[in-house]
C-alpha positions in Angstrom: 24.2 -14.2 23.4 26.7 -12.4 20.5 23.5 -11.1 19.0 22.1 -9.6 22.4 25.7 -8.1 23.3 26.3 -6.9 19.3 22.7 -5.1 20.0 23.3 -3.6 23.2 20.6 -5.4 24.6 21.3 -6.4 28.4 17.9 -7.2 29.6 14.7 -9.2 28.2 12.8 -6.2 28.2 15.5 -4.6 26.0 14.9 -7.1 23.4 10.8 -7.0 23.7 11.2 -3.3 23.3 13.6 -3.5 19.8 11.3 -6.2 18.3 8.3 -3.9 18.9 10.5 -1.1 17.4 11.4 -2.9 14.3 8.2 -4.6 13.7 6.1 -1.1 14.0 8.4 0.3 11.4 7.6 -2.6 9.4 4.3 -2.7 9.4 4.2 1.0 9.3 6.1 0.5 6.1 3.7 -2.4 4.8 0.4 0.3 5.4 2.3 3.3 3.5 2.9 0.4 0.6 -0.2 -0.2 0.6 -1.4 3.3 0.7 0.3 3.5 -2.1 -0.7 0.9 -4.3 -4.2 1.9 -3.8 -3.6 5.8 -4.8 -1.7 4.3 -7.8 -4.4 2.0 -9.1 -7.0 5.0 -8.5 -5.0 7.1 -10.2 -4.5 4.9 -13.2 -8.5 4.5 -13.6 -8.3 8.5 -13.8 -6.0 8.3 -16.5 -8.0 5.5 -18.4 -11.3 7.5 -17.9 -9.9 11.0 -18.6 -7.8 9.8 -21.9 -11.9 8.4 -23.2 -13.1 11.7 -22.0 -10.6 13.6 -24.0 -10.5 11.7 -27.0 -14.8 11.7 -27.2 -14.9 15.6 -26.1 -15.2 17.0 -29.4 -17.8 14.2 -30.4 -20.1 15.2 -27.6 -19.6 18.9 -28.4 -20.7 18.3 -31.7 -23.7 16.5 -30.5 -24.8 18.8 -28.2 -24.9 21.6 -30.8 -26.7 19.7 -33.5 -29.9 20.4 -34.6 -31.0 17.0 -34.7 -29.5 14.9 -31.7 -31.6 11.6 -32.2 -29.8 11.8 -35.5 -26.6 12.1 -34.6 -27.1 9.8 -31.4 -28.1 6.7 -33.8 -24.9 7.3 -35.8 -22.3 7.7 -32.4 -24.5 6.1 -29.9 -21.5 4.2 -28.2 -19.0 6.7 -28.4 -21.9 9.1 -26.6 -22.5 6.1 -23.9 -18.7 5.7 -23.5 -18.0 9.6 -22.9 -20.5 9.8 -20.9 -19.4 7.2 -18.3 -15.9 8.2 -18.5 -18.0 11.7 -17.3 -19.9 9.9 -14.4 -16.6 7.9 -13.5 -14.6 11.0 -13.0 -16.5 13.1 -11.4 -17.5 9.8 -8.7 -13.5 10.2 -8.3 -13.1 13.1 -7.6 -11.1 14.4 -11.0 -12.8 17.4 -11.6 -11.6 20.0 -12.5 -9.9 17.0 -15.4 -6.0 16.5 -14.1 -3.6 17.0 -16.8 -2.1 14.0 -18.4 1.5 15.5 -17.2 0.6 15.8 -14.0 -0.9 12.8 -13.3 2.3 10.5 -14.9 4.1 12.9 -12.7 2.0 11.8 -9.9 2.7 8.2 -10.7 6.7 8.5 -10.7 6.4 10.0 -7.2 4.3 7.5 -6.3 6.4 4.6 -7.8 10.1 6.4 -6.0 8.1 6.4 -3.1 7.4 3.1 -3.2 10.5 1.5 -4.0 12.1 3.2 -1.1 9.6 2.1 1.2 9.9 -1.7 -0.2 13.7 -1.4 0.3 12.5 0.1 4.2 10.4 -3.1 4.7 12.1 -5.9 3.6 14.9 -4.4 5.6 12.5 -4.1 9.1 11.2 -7.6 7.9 14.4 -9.1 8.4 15.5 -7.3 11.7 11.8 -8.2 13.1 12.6 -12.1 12.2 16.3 -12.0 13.5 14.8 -10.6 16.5 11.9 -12.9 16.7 14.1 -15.6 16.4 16.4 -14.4 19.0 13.3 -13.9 21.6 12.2 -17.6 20.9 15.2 -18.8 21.5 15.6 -16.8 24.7 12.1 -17.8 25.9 13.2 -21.6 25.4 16.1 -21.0 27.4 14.5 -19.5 30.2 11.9 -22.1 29.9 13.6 -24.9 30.4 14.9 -24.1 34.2 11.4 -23.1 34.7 10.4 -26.8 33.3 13.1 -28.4 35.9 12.2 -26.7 38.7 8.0 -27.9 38.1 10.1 -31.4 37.5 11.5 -31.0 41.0 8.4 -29.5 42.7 6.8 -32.6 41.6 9.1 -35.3 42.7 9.3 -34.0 46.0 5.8 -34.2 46.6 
């Protein structure tokens, strides 16, 4: 009852009501995390790909412009296969025009801050949600149980 009165909350429909509240900010929280985590993990893949693709540019340049590219391909074969998927990897991403290495750490912060506030958000909604999904069972069992007595009494008299 302290919790109910501490809360405001005068009516059963009251308390439904809050706990639907807190446990959409929740999981609206938990989604946005997750949102997150997936942008993150895309965007460090970028980073991977685009850090090959810089470092095996002026390799690739060179081969294109030399007069004999079988040549030059049997000498750098692997660093020509590995720039060359880092290519086809960033382009099926999306990263072209080629994000700059500053912007994309940048990026990453903001996407880390953002996160970290939005943990602190949900661990604090996942606590309310429990308190008040403890408080609902226990006023459930409490309303139950005269329920339960009067079926107990229905029965005995018949």
């Amino acid at each position: 009852m302290n919790f109910l009165t501490e809360h405001g909350i005068s009516s059963y429909g009251e308390l439904e009501s809050k706990l639907n509240a807190v446990s959409a900010r929740r999981d609206t929280a938990h989604a946005e995390i997750k949102r997150i985590e997936s942008r993150s993990a895309e965007l460090a893949i970028v980073m991977k790909h685009a850090g090959t693709y810089r470092q095996l540019k002026p390799l690739y340049d060179r081969y294109r412009k030399s007069n004999d590219k079988e040549k030059f391909l049997r000498g750098h074969e692997s660093e020509i296969i590995l720039f060359e998927a880092a290519a086809r990897e960033l382009k099926r991403l999306g990263a072209v025009p080629l994000p700059t290495t500053e912007s994309m750490k940048t990026e990453l912060a903001n996407l880390s801050a953002e996160k970290e506030r939005l943990l602190a958000e949900y661990k604090t909604a996942r606590t309310e949600a429990q308190k008040y999904e403890t408080v609902k069972q226990n006023v459930d069992a409490l309303l139950a149980v005269p329920m339960e007595q009067e079926q107990q009494r229905r029965h005995e008299l018949e």
